[in-house]
FIKOLZA-1660 file (N, C-alpha, C; in steps of 0.1 Angstrom, whole numbers, plus 5000, padded with zeros to 4 digits):
% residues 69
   i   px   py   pz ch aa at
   1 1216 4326 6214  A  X  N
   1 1228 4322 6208  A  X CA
   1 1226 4310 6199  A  X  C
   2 1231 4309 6188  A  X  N
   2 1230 4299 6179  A  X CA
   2 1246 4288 6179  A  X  C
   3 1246 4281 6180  A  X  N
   3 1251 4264 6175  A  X CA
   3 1254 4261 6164  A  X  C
   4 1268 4260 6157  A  X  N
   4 1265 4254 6146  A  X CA
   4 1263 4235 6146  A  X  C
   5 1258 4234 6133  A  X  N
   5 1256 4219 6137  A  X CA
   5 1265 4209 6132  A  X  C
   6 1270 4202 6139  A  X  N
   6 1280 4194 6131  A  X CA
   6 1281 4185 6119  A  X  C
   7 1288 4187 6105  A  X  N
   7 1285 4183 6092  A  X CA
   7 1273 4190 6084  A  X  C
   8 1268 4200 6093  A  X  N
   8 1255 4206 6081  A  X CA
   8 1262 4221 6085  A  X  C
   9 1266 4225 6075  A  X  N
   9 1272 4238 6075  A  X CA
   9 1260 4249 6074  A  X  C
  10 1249 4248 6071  A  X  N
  10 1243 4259 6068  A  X CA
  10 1229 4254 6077  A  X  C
  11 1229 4245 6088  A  X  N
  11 1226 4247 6101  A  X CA
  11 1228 4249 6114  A  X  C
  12 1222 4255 6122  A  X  N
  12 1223 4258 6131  A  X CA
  12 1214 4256 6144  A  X  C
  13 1215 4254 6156  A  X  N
  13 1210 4251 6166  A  X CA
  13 1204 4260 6177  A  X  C
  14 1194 4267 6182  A  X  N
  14 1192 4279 6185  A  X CA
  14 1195 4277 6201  A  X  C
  15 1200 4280 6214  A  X  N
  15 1204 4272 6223  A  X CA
  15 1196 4277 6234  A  X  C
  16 1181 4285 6233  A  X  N
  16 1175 4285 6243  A  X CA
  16 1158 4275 6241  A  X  C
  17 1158 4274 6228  A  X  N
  17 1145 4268 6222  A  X CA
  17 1150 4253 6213  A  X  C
  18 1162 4251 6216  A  X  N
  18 1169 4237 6206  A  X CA
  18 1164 4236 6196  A  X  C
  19 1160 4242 6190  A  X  N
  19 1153 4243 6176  A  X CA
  19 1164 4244 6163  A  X  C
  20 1165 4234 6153  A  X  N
  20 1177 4239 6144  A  X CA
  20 1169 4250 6133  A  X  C
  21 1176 4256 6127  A  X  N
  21 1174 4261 6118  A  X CA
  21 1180 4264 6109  A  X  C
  22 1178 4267 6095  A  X  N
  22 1182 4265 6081  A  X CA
  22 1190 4281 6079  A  X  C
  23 1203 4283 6079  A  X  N
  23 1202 4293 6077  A  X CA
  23 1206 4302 6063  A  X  C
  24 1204 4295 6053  A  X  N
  24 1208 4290 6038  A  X CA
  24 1193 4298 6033  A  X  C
  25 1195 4311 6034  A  X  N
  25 1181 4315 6029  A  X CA
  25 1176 4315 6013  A  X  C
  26 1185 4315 6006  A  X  N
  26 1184 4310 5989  A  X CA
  26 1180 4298 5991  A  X  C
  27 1186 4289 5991  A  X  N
  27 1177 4273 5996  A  X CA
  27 1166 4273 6002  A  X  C
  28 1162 4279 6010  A  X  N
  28 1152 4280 6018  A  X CA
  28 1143 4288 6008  A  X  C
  29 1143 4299 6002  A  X  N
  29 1137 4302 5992  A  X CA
  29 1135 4297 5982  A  X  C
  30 1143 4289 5974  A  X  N
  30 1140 4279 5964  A  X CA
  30 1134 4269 5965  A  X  C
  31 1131 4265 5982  A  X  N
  31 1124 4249 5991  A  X CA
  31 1111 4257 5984  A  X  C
  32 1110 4269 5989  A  X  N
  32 1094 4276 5991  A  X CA
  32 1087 4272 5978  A  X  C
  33 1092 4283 5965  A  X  N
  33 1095 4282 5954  A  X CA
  33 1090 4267 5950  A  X  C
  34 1092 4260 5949  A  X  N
  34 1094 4245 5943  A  X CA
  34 1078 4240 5950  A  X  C
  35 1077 4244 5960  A  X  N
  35 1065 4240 5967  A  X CA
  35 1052 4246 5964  A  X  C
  36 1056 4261 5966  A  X  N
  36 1043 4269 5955  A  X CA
  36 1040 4260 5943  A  X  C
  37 1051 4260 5936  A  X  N
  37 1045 4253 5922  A  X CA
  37 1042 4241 5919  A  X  C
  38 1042 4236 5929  A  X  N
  38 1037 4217 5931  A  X CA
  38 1023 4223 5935  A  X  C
  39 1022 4230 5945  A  X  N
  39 1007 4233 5947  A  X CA
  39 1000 4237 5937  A  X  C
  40 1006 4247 5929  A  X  N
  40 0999 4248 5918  A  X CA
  40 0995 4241 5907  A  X  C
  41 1002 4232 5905  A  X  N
  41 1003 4221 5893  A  X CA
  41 0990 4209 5900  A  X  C
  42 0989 4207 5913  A  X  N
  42 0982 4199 5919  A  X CA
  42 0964 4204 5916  A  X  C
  43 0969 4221 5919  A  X  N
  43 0950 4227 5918  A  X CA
  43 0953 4225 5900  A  X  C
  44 0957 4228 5896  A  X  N
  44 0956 4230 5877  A  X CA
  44 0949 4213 5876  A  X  C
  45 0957 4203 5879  A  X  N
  45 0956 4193 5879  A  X CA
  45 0937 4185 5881  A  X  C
  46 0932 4192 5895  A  X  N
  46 0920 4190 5899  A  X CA
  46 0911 4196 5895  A  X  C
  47 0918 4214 5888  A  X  N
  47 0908 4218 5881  A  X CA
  47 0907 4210 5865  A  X  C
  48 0913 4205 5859  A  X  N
  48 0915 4197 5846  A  X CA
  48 0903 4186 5849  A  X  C
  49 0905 4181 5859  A  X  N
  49 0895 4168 5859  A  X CA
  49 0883 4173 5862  A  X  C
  50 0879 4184 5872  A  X  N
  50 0866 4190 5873  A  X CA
  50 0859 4195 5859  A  X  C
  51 0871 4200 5854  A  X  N
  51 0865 4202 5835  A  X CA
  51 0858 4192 5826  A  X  C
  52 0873 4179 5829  A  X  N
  52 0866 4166 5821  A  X CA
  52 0854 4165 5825  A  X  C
  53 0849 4166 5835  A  X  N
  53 0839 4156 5841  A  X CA
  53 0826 4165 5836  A  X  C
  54 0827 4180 5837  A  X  N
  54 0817 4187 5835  A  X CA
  54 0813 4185 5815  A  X  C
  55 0818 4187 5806  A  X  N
  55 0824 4183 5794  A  X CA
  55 0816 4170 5789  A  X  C
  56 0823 4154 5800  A  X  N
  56 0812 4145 5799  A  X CA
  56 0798 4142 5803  A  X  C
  57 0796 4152 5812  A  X  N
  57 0786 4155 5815  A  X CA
  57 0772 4163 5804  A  X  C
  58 0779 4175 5800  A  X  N
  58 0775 4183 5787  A  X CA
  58 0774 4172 5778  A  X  C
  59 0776 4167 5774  A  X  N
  59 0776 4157 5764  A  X CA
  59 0768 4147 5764  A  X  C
  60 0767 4140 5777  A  X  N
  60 0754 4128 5780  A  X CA
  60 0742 4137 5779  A  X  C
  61 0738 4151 5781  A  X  N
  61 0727 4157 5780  A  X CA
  61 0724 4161 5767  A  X  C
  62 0735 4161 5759  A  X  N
  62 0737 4166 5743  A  X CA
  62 0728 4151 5736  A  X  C
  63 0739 4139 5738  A  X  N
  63 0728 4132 5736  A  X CA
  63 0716 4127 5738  A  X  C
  64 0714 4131 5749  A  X  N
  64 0697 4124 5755  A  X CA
  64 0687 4136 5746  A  X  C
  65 0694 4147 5746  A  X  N
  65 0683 4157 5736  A  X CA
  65 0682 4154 5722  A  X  C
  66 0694 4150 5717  A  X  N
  66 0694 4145 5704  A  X CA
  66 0688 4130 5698  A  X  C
  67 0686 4126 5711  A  X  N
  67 0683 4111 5709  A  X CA
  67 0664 4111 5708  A  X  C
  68 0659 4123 5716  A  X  N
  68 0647 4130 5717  A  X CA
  68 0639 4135 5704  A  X  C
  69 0648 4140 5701  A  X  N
  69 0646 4151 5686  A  X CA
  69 0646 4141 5675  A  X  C
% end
């Protein structure tokens, strides 16, 4: 049996596990949503700097060969 909870209309209280839960599944789907894509902006992010770094890297060997030659 579920509980509603008082002043949160779109929770509810489960009444053998006391556990609330969200039952606002658009919300709950747009929480998800929003989170995926922080995650993803975070790897894009790490991959960007793993790039720089490779890039400055290619480059310090660019010059030590040119500084050779």
């Amino acid at each position: 049996m579920q509980l509603k909870v008082e002043n949160y209309p779109d929770l509810v209280r489960d009444s053998k596990s006391k556990a609330i839960i969200n039952v606002n599944r658009a919300a709950m789907q747009e929480h998800m949503s929003k989170q995926q894509m922080k995650e993803s902006i975070q790897n894009l992010n790490q991959e960007m700097a793993s790039l720089k770094d490779d890039f400055k890297e290619i480059k310090a060997l660019l010059q030590q060969i040119a500084c050779r030659g």
